[in-house]
TIMI-2910 file (N, C-alpha, C, CB; in pm, 1 decimal, decimal comma, always signed):
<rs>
+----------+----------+----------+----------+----------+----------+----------+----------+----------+----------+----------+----------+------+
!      n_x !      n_y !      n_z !     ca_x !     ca_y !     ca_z !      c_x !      c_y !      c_z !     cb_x !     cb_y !     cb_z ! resn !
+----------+----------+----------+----------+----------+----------+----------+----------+----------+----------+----------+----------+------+
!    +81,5 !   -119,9 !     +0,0 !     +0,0 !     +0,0 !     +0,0 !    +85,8 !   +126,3 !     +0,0 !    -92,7 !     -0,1 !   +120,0 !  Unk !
!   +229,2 !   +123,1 !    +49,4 !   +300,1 !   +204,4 !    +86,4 !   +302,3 !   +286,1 !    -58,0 !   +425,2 !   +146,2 !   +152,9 !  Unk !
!   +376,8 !   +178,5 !   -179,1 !   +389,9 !   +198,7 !   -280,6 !   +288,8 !   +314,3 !   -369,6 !   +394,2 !    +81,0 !   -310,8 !  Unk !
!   +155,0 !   +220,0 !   -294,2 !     +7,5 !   +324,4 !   -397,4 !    -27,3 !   +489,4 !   -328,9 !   -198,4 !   +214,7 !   -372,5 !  Unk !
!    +44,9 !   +489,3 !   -181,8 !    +91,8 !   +603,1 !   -144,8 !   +123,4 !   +714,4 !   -209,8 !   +168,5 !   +583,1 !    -98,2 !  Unk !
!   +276,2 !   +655,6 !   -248,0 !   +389,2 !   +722,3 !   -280,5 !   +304,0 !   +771,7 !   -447,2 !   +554,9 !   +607,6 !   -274,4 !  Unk !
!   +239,5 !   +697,9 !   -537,1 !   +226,5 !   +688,1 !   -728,2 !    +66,8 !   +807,3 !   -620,9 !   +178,8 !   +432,1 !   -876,6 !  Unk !
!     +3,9 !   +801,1 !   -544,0 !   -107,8 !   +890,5 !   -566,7 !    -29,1 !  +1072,7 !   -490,7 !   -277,5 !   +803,8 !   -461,2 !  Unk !
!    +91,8 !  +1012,1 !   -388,0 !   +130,7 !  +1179,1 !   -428,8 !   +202,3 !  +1242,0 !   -503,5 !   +171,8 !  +1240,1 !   -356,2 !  Unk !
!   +273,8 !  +1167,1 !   -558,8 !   +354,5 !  +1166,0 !   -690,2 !   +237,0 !  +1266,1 !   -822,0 !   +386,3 !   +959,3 !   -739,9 !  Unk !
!   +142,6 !  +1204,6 !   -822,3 !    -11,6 !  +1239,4 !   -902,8 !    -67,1 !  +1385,3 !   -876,1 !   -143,0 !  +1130,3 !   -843,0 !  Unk !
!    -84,7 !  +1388,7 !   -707,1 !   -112,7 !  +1517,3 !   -648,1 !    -29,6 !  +1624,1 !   -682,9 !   -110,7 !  +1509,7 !   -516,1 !  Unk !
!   +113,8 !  +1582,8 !   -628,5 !   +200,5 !  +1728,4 !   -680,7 !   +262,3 !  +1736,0 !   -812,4 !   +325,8 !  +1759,2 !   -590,5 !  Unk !
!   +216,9 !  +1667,3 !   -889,8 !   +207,0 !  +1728,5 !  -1040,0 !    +98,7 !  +1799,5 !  -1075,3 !   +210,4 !  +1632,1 !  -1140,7 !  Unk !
!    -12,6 !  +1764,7 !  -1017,5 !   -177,0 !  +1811,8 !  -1053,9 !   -138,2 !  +1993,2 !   -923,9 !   -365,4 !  +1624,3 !   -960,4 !  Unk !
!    -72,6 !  +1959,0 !   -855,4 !    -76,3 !  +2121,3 !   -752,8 !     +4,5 !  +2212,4 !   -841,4 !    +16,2 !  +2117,8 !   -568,3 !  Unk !
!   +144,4 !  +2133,2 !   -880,4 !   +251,6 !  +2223,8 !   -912,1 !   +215,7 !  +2245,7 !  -1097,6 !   +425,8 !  +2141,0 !   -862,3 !  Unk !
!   +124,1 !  +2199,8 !  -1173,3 !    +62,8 !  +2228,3 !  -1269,4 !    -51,9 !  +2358,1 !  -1270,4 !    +17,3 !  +2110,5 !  -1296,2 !  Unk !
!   -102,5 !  +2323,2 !  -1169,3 !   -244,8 !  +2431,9 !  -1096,1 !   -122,0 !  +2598,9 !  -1073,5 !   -335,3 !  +2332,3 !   -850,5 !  Unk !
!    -12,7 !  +2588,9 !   -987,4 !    +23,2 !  +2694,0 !   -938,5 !    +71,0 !  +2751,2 !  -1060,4 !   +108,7 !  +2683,7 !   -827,4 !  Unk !
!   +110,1 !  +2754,4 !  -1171,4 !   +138,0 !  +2810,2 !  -1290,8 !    +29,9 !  +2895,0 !  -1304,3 !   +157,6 !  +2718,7 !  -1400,3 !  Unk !
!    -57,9 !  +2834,8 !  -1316,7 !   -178,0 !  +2891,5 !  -1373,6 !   -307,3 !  +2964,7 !  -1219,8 !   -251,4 !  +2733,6 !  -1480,6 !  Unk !
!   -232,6 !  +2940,7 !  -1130,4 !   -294,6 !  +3026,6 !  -1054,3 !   -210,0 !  +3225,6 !   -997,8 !   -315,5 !  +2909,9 !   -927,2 !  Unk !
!   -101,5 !  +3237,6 !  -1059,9 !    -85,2 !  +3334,7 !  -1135,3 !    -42,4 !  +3432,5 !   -939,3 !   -253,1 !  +3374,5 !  -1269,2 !  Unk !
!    +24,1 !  +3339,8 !   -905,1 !    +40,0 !  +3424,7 !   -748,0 !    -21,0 !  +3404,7 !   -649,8 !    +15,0 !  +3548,7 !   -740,2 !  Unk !
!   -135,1 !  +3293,2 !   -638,1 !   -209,1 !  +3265,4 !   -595,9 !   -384,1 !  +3393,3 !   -602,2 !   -126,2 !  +3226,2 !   -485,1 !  Unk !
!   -348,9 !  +3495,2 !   -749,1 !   -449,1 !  +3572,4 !   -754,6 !   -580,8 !  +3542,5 !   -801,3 !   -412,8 !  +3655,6 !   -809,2 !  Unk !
!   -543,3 !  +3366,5 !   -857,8 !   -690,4 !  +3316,9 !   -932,9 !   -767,4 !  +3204,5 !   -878,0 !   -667,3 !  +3268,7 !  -1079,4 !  Unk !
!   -858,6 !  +3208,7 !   -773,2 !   -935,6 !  +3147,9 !   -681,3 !   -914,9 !  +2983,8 !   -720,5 !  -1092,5 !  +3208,6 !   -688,9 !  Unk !
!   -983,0 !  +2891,2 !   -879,0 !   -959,5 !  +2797,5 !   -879,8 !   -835,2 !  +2723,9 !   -905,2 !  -1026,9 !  +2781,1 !   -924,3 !  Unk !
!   -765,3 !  +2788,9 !   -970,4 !   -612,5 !  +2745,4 !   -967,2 !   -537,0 !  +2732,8 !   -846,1 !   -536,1 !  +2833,8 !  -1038,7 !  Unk !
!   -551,2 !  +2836,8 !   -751,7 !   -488,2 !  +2849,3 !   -629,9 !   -574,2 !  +2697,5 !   -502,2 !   -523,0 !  +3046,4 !   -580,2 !  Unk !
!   -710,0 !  +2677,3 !   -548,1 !   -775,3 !  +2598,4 !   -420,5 !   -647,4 !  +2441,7 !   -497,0 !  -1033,4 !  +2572,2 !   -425,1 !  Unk !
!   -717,5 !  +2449,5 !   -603,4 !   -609,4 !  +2304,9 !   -663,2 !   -487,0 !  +2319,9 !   -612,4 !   -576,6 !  +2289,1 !   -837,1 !  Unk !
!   -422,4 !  +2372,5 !   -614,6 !   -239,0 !  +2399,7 !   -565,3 !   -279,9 !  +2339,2 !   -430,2 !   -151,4 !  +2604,1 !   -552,2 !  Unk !
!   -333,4 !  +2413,8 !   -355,3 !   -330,5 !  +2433,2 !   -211,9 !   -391,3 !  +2256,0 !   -176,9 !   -448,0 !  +2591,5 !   -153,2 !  Unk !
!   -476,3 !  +2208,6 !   -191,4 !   -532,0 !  +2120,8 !   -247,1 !   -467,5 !  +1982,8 !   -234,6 !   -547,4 !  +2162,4 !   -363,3 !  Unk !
!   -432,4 !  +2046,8 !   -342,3 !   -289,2 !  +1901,8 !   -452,4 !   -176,8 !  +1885,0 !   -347,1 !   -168,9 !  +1988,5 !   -652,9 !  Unk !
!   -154,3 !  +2032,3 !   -312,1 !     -2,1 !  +1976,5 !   -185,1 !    -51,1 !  +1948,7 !    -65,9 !   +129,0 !  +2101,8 !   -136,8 !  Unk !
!   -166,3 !  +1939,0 !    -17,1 !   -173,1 !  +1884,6 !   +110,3 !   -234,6 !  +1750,0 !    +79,5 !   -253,5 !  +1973,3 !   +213,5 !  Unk !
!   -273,1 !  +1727,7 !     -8,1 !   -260,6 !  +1543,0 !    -57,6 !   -153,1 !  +1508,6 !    -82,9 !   -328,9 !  +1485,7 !   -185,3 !  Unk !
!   -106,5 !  +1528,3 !   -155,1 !    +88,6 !  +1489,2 !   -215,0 !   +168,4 !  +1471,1 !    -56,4 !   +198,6 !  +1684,8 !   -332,4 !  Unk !
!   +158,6 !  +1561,5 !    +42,9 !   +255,9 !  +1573,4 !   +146,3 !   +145,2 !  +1456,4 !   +213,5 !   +295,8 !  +1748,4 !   +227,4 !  Unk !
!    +40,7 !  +1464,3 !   +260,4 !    -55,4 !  +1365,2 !   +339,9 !    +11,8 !  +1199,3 !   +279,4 !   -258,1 !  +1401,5 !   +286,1 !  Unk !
!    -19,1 !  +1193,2 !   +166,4 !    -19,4 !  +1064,0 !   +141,2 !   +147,2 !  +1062,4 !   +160,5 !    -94,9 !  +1015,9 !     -8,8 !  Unk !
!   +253,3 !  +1126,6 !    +86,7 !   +404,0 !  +1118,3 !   +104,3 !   +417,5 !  +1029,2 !   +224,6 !   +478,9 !  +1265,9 !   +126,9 !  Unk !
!   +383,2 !  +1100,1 !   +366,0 !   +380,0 !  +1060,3 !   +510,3 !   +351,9 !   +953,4 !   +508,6 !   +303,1 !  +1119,2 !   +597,6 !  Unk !
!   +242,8 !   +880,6 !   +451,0 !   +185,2 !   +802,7 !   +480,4 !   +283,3 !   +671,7 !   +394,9 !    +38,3 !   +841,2 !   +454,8 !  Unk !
!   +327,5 !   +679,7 !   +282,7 !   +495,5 !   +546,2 !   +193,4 !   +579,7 !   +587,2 !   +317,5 !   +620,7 !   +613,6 !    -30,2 !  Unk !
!   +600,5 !   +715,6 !   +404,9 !   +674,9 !   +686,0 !   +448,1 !   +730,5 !   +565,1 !   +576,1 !   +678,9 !   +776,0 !   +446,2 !  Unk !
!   +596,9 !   +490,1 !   +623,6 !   +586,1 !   +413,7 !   +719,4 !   +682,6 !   +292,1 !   +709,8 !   +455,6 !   +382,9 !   +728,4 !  Unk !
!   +668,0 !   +261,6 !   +552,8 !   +739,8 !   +109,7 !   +489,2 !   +877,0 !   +175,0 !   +401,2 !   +604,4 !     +2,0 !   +351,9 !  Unk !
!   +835,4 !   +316,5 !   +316,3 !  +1003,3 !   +299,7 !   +253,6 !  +1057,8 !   +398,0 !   +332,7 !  +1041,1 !   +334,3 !    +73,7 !  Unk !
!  +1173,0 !   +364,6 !   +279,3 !  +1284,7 !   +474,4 !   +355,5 !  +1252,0 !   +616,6 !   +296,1 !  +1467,0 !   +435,8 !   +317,4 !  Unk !
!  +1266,3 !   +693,3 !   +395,4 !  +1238,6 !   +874,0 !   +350,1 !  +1321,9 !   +907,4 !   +182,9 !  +1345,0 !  +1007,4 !   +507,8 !  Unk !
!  +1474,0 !   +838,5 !   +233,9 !  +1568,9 !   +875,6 !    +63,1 !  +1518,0 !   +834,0 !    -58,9 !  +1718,1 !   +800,9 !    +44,0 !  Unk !
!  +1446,0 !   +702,7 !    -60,8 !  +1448,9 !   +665,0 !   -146,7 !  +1264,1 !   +718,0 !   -178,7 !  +1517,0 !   +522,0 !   -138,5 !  Unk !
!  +1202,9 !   +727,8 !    -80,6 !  +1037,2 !   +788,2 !   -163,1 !  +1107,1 !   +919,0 !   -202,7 !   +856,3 !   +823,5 !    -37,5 !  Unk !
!  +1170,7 !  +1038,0 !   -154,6 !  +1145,6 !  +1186,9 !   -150,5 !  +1214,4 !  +1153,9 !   -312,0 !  +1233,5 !  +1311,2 !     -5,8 !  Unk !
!  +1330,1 !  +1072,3 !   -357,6 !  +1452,4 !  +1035,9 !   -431,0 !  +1287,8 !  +1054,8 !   -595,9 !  +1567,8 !   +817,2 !   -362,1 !  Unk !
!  +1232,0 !   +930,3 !   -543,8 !  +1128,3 !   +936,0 !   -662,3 !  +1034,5 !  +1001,5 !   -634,2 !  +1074,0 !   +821,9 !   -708,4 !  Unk !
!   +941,3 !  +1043,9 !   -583,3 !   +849,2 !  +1189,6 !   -554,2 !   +957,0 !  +1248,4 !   -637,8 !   +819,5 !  +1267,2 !   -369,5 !  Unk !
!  +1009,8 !  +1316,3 !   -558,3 !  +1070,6 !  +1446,6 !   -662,7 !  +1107,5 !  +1427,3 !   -815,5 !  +1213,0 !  +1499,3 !   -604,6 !  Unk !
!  +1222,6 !  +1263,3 !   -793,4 !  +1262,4 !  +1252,1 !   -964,1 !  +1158,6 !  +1250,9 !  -1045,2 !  +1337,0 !  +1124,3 !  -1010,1 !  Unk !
!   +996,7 !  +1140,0 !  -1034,9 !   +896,1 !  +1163,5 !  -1117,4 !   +842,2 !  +1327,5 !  -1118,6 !   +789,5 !  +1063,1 !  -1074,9 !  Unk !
!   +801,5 !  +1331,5 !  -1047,3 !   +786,4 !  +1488,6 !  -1013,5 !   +835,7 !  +1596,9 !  -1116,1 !   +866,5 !  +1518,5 !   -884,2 !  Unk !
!   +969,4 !  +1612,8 !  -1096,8 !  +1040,0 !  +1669,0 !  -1175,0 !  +1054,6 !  +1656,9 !  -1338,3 !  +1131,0 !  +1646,9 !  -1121,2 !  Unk !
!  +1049,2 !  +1565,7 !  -1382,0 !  +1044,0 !  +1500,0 !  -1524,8 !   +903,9 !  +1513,6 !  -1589,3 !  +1081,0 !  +1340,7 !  -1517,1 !  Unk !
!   +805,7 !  +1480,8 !  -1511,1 !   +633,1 !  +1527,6 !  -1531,8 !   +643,0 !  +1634,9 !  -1529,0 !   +515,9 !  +1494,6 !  -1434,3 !  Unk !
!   +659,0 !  +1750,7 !  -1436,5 !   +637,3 !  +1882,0 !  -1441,9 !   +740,9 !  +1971,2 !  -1581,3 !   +672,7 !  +1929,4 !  -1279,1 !  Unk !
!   +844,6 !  +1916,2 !  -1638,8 !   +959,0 !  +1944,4 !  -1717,0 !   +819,7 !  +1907,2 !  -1827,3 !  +1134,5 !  +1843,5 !  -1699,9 !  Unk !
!   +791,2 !  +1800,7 !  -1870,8 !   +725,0 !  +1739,4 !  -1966,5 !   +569,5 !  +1835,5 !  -2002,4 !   +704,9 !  +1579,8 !  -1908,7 !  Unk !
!   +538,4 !  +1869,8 !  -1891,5 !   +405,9 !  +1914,5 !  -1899,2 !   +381,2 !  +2068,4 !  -1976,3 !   +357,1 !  +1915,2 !  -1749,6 !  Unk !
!   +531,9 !  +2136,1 !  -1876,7 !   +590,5 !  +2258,4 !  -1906,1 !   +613,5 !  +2309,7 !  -2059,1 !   +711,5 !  +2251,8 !  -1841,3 !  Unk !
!   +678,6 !  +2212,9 !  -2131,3 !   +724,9 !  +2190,3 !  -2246,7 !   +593,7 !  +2186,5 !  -2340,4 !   +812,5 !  +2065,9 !  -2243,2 !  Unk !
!   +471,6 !  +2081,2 !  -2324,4 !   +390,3 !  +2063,7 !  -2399,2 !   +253,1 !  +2181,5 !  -2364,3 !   +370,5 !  +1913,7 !  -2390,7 !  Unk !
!   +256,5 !  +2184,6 !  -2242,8 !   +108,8 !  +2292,9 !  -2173,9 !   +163,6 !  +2419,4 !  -2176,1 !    +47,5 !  +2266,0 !  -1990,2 !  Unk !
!   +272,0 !  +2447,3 !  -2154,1 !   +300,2 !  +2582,8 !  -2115,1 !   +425,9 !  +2660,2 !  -2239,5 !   +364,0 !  +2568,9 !  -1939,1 !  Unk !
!   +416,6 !  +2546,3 !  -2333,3 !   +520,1 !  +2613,0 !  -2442,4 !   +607,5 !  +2663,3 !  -2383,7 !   +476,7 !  +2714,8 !  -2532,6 !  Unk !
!   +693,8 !  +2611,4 !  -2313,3 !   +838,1 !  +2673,4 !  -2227,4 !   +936,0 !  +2531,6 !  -2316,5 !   +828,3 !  +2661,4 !  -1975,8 !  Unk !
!  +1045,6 !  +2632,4 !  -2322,5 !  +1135,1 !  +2531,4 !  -2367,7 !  +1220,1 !  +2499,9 !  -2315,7 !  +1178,9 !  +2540,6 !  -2455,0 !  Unk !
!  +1266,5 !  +2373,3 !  -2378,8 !  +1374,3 !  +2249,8 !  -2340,1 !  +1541,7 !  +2274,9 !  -2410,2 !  +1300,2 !  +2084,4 !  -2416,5 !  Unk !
!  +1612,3 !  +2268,6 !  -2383,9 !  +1720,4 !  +2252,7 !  -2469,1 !  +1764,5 !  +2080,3 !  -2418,0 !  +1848,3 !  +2391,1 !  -2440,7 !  Unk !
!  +1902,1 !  +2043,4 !  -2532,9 !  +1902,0 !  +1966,7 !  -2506,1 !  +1995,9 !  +1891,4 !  -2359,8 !  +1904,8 !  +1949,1 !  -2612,0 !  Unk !
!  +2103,2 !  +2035,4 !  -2318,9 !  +2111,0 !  +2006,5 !  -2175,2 !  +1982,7 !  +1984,0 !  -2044,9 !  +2188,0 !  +2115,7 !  -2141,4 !  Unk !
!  +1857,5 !  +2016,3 !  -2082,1 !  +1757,4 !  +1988,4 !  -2022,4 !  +1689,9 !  +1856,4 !  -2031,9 !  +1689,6 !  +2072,9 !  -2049,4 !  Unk !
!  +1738,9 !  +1801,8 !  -2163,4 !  +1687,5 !  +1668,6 !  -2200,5 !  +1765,2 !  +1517,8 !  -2157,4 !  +1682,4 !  +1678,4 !  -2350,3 !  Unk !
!  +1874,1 !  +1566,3 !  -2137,8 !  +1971,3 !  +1505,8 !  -2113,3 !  +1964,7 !  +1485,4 !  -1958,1 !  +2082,0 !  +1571,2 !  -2169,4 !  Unk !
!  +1921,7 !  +1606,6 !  -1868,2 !  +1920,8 !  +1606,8 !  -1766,5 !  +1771,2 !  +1542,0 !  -1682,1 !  +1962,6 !  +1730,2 !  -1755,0 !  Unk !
!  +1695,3 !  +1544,5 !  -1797,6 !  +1567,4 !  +1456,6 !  -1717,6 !  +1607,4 !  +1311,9 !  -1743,2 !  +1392,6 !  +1485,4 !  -1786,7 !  Unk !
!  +1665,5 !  +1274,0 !  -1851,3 !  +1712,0 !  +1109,2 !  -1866,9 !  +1819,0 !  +1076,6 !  -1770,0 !  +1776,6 !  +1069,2 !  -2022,2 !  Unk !
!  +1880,8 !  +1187,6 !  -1712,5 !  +1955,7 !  +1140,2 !  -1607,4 !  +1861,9 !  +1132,2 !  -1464,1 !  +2083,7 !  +1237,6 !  -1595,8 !  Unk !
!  +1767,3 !  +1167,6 !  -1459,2 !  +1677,8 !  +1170,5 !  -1351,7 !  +1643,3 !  +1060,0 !  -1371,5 !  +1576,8 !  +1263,9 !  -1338,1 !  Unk !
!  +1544,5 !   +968,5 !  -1494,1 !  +1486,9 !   +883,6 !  -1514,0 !  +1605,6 !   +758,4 !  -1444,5 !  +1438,8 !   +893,6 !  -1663,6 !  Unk !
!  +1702,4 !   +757,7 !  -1527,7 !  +1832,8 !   +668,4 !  -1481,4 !  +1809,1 !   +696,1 !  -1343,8 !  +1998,7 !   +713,7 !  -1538,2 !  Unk !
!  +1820,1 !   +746,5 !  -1305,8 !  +1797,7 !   +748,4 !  -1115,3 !  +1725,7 !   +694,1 !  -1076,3 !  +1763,3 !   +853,7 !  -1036,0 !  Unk !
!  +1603,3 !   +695,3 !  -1089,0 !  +1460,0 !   +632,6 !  -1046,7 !  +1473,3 !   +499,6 !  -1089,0 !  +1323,1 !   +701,0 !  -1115,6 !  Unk !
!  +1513,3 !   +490,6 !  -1183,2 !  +1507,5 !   +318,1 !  -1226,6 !  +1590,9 !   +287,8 !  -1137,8 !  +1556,1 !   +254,5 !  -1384,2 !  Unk !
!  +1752,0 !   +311,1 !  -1175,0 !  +1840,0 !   +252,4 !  -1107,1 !  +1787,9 !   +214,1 !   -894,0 !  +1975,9 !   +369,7 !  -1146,3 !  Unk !
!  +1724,4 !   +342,7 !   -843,6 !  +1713,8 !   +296,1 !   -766,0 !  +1568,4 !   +202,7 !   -716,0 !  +1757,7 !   +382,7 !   -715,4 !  Unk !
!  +1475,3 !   +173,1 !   -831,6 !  +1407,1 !    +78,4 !   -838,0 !  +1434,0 !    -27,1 !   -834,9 !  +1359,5 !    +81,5 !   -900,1 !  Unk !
!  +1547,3 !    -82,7 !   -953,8 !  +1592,0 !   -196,1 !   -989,7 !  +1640,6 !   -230,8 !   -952,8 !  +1622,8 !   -222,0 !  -1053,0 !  Unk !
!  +1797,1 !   -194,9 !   -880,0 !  +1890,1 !   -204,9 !   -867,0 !  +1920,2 !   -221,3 !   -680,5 !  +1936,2 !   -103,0 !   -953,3 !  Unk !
!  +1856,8 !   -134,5 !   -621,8 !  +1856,4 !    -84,2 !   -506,6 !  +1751,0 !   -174,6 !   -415,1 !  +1825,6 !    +63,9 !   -521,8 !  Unk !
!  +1815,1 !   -225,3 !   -301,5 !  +1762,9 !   -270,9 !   -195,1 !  +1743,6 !   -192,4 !   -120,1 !  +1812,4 !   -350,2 !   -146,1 !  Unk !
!  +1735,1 !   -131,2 !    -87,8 !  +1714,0 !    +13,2 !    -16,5 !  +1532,6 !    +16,6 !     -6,1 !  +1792,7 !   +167,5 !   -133,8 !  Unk !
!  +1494,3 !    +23,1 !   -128,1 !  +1322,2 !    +70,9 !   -176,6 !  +1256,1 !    -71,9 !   -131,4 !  +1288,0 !   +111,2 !   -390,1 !  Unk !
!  +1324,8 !   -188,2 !    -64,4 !  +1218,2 !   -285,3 !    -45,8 !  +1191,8 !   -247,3 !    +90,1 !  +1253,0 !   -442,6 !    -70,1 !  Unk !
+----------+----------+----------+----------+----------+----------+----------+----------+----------+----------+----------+----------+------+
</rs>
């Protein structure tokens, strides 16, 4: 369960940190309730993987998915661009997350 934790706040703070773009400073009522929202699910449930995995290795993927979704979203929703030191640098994120999926005893 720890796991379905970690993939529903993983979900949340892409859906908050997507919302806060577009809530513009927090000056636009529904954008801002979603943010506000999204991160107190994302951090609620976080707490809650944290019982079974280790803090390094959830915050390690929270953030790495996190980061690579919000890069991705940015790029396609928000027409912000990528170069390819940026591209390079989310596949090195991805390599992280796997590696410490696969590889790593740590995440059991």
């Amino acid at each position: 369960m720890s796991w379905t934790y970690l993939s529903i706040a993983i979900v949340a703070e892409i859906i908050a940190t997507s919302a806060l773009k577009s809530a513009e400073g927090f000056t636009r009522l529904w954008p801002s309730l979603v943010t506000i929202v999204g991160y107190a699910i994302a951090f609620f449930c976080l707490s809650l993987s944290l019982r079974h995995i280790p803090v390094g290795i959830a915050y390690a993927i929270w953030s790495g998915v996190g980061i690579v979704a919000i890069s991705i979203i940015g790029f396609v929703l928000f027409k912000q661009s990528l170069d390819l030191a940026g591209f390079i640098g989310i596949g090195l994120i991805v390599a992280g997350v796997v590696v410490l999926n696969v590889f790593s005893k740590s995440s059991l």
